[in-house]
C-alpha positions in Angstrom: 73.2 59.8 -96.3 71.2 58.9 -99.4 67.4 57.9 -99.2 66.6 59.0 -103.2 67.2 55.5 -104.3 64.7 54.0 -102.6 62.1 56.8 -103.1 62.8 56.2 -106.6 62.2 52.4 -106.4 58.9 52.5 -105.2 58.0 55.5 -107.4 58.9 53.5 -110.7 57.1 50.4 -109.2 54.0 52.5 -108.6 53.8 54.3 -112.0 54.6 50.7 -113.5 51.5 49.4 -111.4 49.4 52.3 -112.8 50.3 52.0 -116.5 49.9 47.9 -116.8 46.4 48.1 -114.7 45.6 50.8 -117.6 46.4 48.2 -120.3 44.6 46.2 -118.9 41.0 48.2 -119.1 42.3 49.1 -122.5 42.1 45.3 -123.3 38.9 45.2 -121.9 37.6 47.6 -123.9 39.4 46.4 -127.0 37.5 43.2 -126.3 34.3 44.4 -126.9 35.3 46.4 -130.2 37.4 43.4 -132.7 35.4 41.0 -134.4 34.0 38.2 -132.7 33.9 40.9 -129.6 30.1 39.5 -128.7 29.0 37.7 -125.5 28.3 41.3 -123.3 31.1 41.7 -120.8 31.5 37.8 -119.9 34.4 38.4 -122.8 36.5 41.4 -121.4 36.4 39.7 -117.8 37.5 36.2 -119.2 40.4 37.9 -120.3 41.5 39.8 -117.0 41.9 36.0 -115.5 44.0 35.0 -118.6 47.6 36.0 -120.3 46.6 39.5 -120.0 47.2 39.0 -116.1 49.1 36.2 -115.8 52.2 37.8 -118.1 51.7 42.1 -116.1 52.2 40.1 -112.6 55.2 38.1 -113.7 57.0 41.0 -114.7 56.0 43.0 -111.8 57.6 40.1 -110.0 60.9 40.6 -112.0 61.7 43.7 -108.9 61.2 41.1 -106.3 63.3 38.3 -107.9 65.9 40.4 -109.5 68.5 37.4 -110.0 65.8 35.1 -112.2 65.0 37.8 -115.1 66.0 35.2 -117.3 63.5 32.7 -116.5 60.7 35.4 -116.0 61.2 36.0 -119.5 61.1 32.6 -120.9 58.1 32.1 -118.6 56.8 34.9 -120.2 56.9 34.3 -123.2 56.1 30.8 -123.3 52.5 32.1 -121.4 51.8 35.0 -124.6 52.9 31.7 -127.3 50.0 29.8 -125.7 47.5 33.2 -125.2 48.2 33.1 -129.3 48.4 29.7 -130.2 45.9 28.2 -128.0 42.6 29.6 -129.7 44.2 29.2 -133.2 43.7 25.7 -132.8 40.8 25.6 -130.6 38.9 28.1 -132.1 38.0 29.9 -129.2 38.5 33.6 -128.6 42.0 35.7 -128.5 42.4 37.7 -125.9 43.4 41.5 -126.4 47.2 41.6 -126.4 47.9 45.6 -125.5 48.7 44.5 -121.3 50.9 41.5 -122.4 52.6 43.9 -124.7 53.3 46.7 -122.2 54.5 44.1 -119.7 56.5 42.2 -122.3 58.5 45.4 -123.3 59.0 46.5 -119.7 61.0 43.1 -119.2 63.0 43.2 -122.6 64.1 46.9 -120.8 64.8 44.8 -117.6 66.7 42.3 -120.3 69.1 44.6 -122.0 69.8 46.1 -118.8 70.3 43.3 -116.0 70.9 40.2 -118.0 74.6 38.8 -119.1 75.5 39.9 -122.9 75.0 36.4 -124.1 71.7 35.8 -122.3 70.2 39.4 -123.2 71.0 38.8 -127.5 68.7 35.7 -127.0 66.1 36.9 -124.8 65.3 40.3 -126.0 64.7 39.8 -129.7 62.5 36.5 -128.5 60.3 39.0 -126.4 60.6 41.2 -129.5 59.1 38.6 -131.9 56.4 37.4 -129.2 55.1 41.1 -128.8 54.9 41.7 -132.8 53.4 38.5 -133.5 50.6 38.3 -130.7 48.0 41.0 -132.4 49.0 39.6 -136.3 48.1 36.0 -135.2 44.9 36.8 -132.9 43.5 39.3 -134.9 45.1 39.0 -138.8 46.3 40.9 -140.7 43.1 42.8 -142.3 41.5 44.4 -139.1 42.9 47.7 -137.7 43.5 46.1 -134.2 46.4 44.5 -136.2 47.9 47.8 -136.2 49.0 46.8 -133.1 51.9 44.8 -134.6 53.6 48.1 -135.5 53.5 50.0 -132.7 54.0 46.7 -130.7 57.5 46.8 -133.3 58.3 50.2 -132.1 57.6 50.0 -128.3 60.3 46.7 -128.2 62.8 49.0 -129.6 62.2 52.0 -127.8 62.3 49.4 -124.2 65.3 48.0 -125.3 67.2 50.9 -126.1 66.2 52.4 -122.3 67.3 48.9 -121.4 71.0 49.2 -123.5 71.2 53.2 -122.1 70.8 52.3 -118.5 73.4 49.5 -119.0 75.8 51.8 -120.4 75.1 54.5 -117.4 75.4 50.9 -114.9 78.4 50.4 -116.2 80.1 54.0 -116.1 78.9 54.2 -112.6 81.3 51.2 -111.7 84.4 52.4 -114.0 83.3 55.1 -111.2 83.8 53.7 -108.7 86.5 51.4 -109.4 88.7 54.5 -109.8 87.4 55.8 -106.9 88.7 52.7 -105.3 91.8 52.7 -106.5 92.4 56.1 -106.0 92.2 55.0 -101.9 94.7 52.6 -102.8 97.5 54.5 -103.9 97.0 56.5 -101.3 97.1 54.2 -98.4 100.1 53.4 -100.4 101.3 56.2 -100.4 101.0 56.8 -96.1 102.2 53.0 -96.1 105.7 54.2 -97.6 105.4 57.9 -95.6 104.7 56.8 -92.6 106.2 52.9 -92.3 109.5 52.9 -94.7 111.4 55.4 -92.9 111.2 53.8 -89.4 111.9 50.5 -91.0 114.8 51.4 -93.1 116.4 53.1 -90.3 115.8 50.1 -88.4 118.0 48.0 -91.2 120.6 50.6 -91.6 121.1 50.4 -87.5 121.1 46.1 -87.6 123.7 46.8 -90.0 125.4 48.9 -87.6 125.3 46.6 -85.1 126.6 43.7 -87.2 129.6 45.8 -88.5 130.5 46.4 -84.8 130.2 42.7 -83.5 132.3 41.9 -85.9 134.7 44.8 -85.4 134.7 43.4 -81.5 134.0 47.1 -80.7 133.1 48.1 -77.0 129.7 46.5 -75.0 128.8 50.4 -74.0 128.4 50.6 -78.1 126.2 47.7 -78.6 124.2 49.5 -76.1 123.7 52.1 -77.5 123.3 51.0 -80.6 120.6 48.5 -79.6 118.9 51.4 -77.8 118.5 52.9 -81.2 117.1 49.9 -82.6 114.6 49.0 -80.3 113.8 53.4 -80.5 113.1 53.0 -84.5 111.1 49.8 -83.8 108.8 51.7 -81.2 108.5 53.8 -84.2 108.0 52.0 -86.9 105.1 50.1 -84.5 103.5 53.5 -84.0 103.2 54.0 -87.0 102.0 51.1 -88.1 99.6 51.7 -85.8 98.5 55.0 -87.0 97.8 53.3 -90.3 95.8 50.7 -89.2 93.3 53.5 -87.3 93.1 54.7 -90.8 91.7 51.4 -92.1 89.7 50.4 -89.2 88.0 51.5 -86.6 88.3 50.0 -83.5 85.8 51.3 -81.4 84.4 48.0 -80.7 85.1 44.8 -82.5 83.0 41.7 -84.1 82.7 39.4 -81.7 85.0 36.0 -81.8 83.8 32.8 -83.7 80.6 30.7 -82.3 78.7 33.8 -80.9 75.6 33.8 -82.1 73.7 36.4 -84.5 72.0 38.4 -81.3 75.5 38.7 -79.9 77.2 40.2 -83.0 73.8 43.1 -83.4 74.5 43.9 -80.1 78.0 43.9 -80.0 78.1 46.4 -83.2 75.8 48.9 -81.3 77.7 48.7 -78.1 76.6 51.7 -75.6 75.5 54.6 -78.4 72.7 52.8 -79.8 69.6 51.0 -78.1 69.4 47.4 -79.4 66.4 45.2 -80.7 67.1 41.8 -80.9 64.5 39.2 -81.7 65.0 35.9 -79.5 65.7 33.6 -82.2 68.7 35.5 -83.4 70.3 34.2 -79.7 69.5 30.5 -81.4 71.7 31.1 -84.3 75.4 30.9 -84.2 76.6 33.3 -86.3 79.6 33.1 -89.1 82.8 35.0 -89.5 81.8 36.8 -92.8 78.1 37.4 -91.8 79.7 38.5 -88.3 82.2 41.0 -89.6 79.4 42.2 -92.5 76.8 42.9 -89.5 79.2 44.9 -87.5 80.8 47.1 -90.0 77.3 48.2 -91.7 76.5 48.6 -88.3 79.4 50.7 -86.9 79.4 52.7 -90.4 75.5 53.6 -89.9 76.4 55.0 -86.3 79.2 56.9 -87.8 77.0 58.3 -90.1 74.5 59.2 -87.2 77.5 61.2 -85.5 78.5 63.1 -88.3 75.2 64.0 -89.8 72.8 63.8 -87.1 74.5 66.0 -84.0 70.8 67.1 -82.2 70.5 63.0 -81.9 68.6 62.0 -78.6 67.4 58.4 -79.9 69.4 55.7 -81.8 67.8 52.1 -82.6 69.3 49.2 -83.6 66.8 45.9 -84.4 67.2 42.9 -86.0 64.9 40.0 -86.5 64.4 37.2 -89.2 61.3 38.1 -91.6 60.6 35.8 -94.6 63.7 34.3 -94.9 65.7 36.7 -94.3 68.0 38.6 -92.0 66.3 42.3 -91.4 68.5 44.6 -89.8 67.8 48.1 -89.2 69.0 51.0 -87.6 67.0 54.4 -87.3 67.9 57.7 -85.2 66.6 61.1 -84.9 68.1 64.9 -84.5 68.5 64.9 -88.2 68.4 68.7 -89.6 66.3 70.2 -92.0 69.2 71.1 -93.8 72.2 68.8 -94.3 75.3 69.9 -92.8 78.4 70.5 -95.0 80.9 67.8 -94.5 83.1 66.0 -97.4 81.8 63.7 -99.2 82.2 59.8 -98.3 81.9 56.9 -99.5 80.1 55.1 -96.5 76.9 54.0 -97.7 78.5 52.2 -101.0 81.0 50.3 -98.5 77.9 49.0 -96.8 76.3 48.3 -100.3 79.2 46.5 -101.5 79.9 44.2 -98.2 76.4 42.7 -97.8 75.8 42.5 -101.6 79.0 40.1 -101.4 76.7 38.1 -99.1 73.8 38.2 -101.7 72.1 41.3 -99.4 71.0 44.7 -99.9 70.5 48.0 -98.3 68.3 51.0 -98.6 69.1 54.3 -96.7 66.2 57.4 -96.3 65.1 60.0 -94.3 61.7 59.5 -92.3 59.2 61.6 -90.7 59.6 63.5 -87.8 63.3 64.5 -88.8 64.6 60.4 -88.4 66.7 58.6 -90.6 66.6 54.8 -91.3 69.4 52.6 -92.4 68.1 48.9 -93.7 69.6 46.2 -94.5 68.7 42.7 -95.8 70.3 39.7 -96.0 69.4 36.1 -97.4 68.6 33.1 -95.1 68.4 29.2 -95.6 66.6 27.1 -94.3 65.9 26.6 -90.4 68.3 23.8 -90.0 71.2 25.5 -92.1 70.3 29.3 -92.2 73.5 30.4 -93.2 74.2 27.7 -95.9 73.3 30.4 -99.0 76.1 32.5 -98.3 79.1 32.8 -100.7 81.5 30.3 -100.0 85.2 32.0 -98.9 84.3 35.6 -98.2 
């Protein structure tokens, strides 16, 4: 069980908070200090209400809207064009650049690291040129608040190159995980041939057998036998087969059948260990395969979890309910320990991640007060007439 991740989330989002509200009393104050700063504070407060909010709250945004960085930053930088252009042509009074350059560099970070290859190259030195140009073309060129230009120059390339390094590290961590994955896979290959190919090739060499002594016209007691030994190796072979399956799945409970509805599948995941929460409207909505299967394997892997990790459990909670257009699912438990116990490391919480991030979803996993540990997922609805419409298409 991991619960850093999300700790770390709202950590960055709350020092991000911190340091763009700063540049934004900075530009206050800067306000008051260029030429042309006059007009008492009626100046500085003009320009809260202006770019220099407007562009620190898109980019905030980006963390909520993670799939539309792309048009964050064109939106953004289409809003600092017209913070600079604007009063060149009226005449009226640039605002103070320093918060739309703090925020601009934040998203050309975002840029580099999120955004396709292709998309990035086009976006990033844009941003770049809109952050440089903002304090040469409100200010000029022979005022020291134009110094800004430079350190503007060297911000974009320090956010950018975070941006590029956390790409990199992204992609190690799935070359990662891709060989972790296929490490599994040769060796369920590897139980596949232990464990299946000897039954079954014994079962051939005995049809063999049996064929040779048809045709030999041999005795009925030796058919007998020799089908005995067939129908033996099968039994085997089924076993085994079996045996392998358990290792793939477990089947302590399965997803209920096509048409149930959403309430059905929560409840059907939690079965008799875990206490289940299940708002009315989810008994409304029949549910899909996909979502079904998705729902009761994060499910069934969270309660796993709790059984391994948790073993002084006395509560385990399961709730779902639908909250701003989308599907929140959570499951919390207590009888965690202070310290973890030993046990070998799994890969449970990244199956979960990976299955509902097929389905567009996502999941966070923490401890809580009062030694309780919460497992939540979320999952993209439609609209009320076709709630399930947004999901991928054959999953």
């Amino acid at each position: 069980m991991r619960g850093t991740g999300a700790r770390a989330r709202r950590g960055m989002l709350g020092t991000e908070i911190v340091v763009l509200a700063a540049a934004m009393v900075a530009d206050a104050l800067l306000a008051l200090r260029v030429p042309g700063g006059g007009g008492g504070w009626a100046a500085p407060l003009s320009g809260l209400v202006s770019t220099g909010t407007a562009v620190p709250v898109l980019v905030v945004l980006r963390r909520r809207f993670p799939r539309h960085i792309g048009v964050l930053g064109s939106a953004v930088a289409a809003l600092s064009v017209l913070g600079t252009v604007v009063p060149i042509v009226t005449g009226a009074r640039s605002q103070p650049p320093i918060a739309e350059i703090v925020a601009i560099g934040v998203l050309a970070a975002s840029a580099g690291r999120k955004l396709e290859p292709k998309r990035a190259a086009v976006l990033a030195p844009a941003l770049g040129v809109v952050m440089i140009a903002a304090p040469l073309l409100r200010y000029g060129s022979d005022v020291p608040a134009a110094l800004l230009a430079v350190a503007a120059a060297a911000y974009w390339g320090a956010c950018l190159g975070v941006g590029l390094i956390l790409r990199a590290a992204d992609g190690r961590e799935r070359d990662a995980l891709e060989r972790v994955r296929g490490q599994e896979r040769l060796q369920l290959a590897r139980e596949l041939h232990d464990l299946v190919s000897h039954h079954v090739s014994g079962i051939v060499v005995r049809v063999q057998a049996a064929r040779a002594i048809t045709e030999a016209k041999a005795d009925e007691d030796d058919h007998a036998a020799v089908y005995r030994e067939i129908e033996e190796a099968g039994s085997a072979a089924l076993a085994a087969a079996r045996r392998l399956v358990g290792m793939l799945r477990d089947t302590e409970g399965v997803p209920p059948p096509a048409g149930a509805v959403l309430g059905d599948a929560v409840r059907a995941a939690a079965g008799s260990f875990a206490r289940a929460d299940v708002a009315e409207e989810l008994d409304q909505l029949p549910v899909p395969a996909q979502l079904a299967t998705t729902i009761h394997r994060v499910v069934t892997e969270a309660l796993t979890n709790v059984r391994r990790h948790a073993p002084a459990v006395t509560e385990v909670a399961v709730s779902a309910r639908v909250e701003a257009d989308e599907l929140a699912l959570e499951i919390r438990n207590d009888g965690v320990p202070a310290t973890p116990l030993p046990s070998p490391g799994g890969f449970g919480i990244i199956g979960m991640t990976e299955r509902l991030a097929m389905l567009g979803g996502t999941l966070t996993a923490g401890p809580e007060a009062d030694s309780r540990w919460r497992v939540a997922a979320r999952l993209p609805l439609g609209g009320e007439d076709a709630p399930f419409d947004t999901l991928p298409r054959g999953i």
